[in-house]
C-alpha positions in Angstrom: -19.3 -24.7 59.1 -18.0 -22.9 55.7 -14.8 -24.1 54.5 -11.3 -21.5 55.3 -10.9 -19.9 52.0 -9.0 -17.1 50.8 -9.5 -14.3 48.0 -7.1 -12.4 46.0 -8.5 -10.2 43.8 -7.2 -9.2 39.9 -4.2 -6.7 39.8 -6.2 -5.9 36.2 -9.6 -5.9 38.0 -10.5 -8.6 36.2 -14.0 -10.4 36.4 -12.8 -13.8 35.7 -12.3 -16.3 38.1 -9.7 -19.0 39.4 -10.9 -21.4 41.9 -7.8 -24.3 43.3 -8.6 -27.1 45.1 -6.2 -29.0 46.4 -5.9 -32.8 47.1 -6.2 -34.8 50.5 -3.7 -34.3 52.8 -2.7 -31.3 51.5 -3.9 -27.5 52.2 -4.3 -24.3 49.8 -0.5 -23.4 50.7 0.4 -25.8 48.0 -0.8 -23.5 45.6 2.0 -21.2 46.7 3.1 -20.8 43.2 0.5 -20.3 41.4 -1.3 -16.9 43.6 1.5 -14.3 42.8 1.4 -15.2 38.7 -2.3 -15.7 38.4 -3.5 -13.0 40.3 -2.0 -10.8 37.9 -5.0 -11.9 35.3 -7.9 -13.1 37.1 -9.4 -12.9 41.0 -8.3 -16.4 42.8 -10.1 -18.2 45.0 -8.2 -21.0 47.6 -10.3 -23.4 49.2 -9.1 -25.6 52.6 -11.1 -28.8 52.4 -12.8 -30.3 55.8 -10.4 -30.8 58.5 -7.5 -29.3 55.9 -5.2 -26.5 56.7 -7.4 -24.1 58.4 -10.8 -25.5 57.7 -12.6 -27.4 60.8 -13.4 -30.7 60.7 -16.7 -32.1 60.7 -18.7 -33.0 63.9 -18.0 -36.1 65.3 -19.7 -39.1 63.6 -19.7 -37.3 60.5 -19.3 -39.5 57.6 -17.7 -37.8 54.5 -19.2 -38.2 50.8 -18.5 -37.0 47.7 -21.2 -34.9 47.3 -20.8 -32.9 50.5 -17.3 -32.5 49.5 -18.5 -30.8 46.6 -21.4 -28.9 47.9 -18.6 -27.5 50.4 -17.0 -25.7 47.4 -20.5 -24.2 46.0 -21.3 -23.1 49.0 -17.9 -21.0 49.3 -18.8 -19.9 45.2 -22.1 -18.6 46.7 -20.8 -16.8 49.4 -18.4 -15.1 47.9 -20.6 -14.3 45.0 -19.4 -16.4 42.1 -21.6 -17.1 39.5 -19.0 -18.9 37.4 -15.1 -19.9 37.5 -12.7 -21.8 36.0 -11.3 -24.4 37.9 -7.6 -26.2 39.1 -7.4 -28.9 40.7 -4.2 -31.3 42.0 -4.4 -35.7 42.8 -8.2 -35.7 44.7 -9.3 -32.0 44.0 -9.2 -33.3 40.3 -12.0 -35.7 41.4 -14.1 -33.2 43.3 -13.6 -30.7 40.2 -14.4 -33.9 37.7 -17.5 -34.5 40.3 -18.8 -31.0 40.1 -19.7 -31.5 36.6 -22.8 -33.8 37.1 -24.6 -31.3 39.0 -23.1 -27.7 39.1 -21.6 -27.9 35.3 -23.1 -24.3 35.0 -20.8 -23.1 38.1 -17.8 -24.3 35.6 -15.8 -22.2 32.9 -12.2 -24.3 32.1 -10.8 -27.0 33.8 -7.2 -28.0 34.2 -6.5 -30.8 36.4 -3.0 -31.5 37.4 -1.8 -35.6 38.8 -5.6 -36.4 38.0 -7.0 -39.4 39.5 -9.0 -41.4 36.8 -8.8 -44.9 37.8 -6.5 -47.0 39.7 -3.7 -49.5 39.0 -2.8 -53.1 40.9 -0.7 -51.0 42.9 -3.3 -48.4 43.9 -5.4 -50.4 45.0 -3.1 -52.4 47.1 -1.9 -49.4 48.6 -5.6 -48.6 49.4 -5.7 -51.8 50.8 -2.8 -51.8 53.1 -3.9 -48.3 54.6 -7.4 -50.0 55.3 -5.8 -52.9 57.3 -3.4 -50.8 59.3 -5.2 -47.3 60.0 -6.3 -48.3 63.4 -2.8 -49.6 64.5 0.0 -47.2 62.6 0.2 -43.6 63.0 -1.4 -42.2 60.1 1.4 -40.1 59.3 3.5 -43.3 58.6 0.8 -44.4 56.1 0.3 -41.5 54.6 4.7 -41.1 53.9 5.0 -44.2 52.6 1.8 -43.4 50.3 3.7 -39.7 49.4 7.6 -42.1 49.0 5.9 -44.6 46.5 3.4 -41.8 44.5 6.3 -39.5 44.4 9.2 -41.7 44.4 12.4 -40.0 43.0 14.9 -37.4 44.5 13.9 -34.9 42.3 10.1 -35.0 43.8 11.5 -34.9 47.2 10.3 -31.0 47.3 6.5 -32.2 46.3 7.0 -35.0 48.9 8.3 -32.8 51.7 5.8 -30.5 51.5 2.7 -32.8 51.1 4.2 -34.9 54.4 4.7 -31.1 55.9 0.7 -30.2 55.6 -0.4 -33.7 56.5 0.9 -33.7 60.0 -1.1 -31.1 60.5 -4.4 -33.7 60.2 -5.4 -35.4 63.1 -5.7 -39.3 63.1 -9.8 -38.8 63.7 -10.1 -36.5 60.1 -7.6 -39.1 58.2 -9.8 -42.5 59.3 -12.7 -40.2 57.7 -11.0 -39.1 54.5 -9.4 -42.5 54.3 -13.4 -44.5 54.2 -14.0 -42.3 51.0 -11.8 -44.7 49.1 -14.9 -47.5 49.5 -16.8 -44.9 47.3 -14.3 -44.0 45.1 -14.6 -46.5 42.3 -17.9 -45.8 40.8 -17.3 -42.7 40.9 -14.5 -43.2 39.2 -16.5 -45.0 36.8 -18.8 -42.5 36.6 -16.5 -39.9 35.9 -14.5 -42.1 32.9 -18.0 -42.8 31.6 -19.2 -38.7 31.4 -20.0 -36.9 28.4 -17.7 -33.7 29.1 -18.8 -30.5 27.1 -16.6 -28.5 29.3 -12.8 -28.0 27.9 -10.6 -29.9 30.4 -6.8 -29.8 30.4 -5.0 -32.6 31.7 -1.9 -31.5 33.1 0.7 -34.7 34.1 4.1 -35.4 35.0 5.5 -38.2 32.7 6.6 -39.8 35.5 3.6 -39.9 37.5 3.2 -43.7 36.2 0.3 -44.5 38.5 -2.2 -42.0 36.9 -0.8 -41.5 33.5 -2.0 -44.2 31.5 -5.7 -43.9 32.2 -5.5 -39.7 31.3 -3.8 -40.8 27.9 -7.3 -43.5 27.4 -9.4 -40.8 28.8 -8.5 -38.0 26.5 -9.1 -40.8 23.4 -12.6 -40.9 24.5 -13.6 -36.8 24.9 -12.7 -34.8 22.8 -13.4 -32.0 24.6 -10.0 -33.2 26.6 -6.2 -32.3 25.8 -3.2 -33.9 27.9 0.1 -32.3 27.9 2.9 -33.8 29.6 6.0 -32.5 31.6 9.5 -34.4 31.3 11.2 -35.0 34.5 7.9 -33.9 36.9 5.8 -36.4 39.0 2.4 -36.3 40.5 2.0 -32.9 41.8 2.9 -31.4 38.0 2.2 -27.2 39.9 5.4 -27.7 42.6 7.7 -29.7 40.5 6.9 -27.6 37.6 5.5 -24.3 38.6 6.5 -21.9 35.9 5.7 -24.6 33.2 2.5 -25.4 34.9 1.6 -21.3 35.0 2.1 -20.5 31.5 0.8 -23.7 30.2 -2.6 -22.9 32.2 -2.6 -19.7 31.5 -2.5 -20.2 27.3 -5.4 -22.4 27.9 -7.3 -19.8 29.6 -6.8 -17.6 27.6 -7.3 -19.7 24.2 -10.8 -19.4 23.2 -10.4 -22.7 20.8 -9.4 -26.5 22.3 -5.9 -26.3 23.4 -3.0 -27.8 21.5 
């Protein structure tokens, strides 16, 4: 079954396209921010994941992988008849995004990835390790908050947190156990990804206080050149809702810049 997706079209009737993707547990309503100002410049596409906001899950027995994930997203490009897009993506959309490189770079214009996932730290992975143990005896909604409280841990995030704890109630405990088994995959990937020769311009949006995922963006960008970081003061992991008119115009000069970004 095709993924929920939505389509705004160019106030400028542009030809250029936006595709978000948003990260797990969350939906396309965090992009909330973003439609309104970038509509204005290019036609935006919003993608639900599986099982996210108001895309089905899969059948039962389904077990997710990265490359369905990603072929879930061409297949929306080919329906609605997109040859080419630039791309944003927030915490795991920034690993599909990354993913979609290997195989469908030619589907790709720009990238700007905001809390991107490159690698994980001690306390990551213990995290990861935690959920494992208890997902078949806790709620997954308790797992998930205390995932969202130490990701996103200051009162000034509490918006980000709210609302990523708002759209994850809305996943049932079946479609989390599924999401959650990706994680046994996610470190070659990971690996993978670190390890890519990028020709495509990426722009690494991050909260200087997202101190979980920094550090390996600031190695990453050493190592590509095709890469540029910029950093907010006072912003977390999910850099579009803490941020969102600094995270607009920031995309938007990238866009728009036909040279690597500053």
């Amino acid at each position: 079954m095709m993924l929920y997706h939505t389509v705004y079209f160019s106030e400028k009737n542009s030809q250029k396209w936006i595709t978000f993707i948003h990260g797990a547990g969350g939906s396309s309503s965090i992009w909330f921010n973003q439609v309104r100002f970038f509509k204005k410049y290019f036609n935006v596409l919003l993608i639900d994941l599986r099982g996210h906001g108001r895309s089905a899950p899969s059948p039962e027995g389904t077990v997710y992988n990265f490359d369905d994930l990603v072929f879930d997203i061409i297949e929306v490009l080919d329906y609605v008849k997109i040859k080419k897009s630039h791309f944003i993506g927030i915490s795991l959309g920034s690993i599909l995004i990354q993913k979609m490189l290997f195989n469908h770079q030619n589907r790709v214009k720009k990238i700007i990835l905001g809390g991107a996932i490159l690698n994980l730290n001690l306390q990551s992975k213990f995290l990861m390790l935690m959920g494992k143990l208890t997902q078949s005896i806790l709620p997954f909604i308790w797992i998930y908050t205390f995932f969202a409280y130490v990701v996103m841990p200051y009162r000034k995030q509490r918006k980000s947190r709210a609302l990523f704890i708002t759209e994850a109630k809305k996943i049932s405990q079946k479609e989390f156990k599924r999401w959650y088994k990706l994680t046994n995959k996610i470190f070659p990937l990971l690996e993978k990804i670190r390890n890519y020769k990028v020709s495509t311009q990426i722009l690494y949006i991050m909260g200087k206080e997202d101190y979980m995922f920094l550090p390996f963006v600031k190695k990453m960008i050493k190592k590509h050149p095709n890469s540029s970081l910029i950093t907010f003061s006072k912003t977390g992991h999910v850099v579009n809702i803490d941020q969102p008119e600094k995270f607009n115009d920031t995309s938007l000069y990238f866009l728009m810049e036909n040279k690597k970004f500053k």
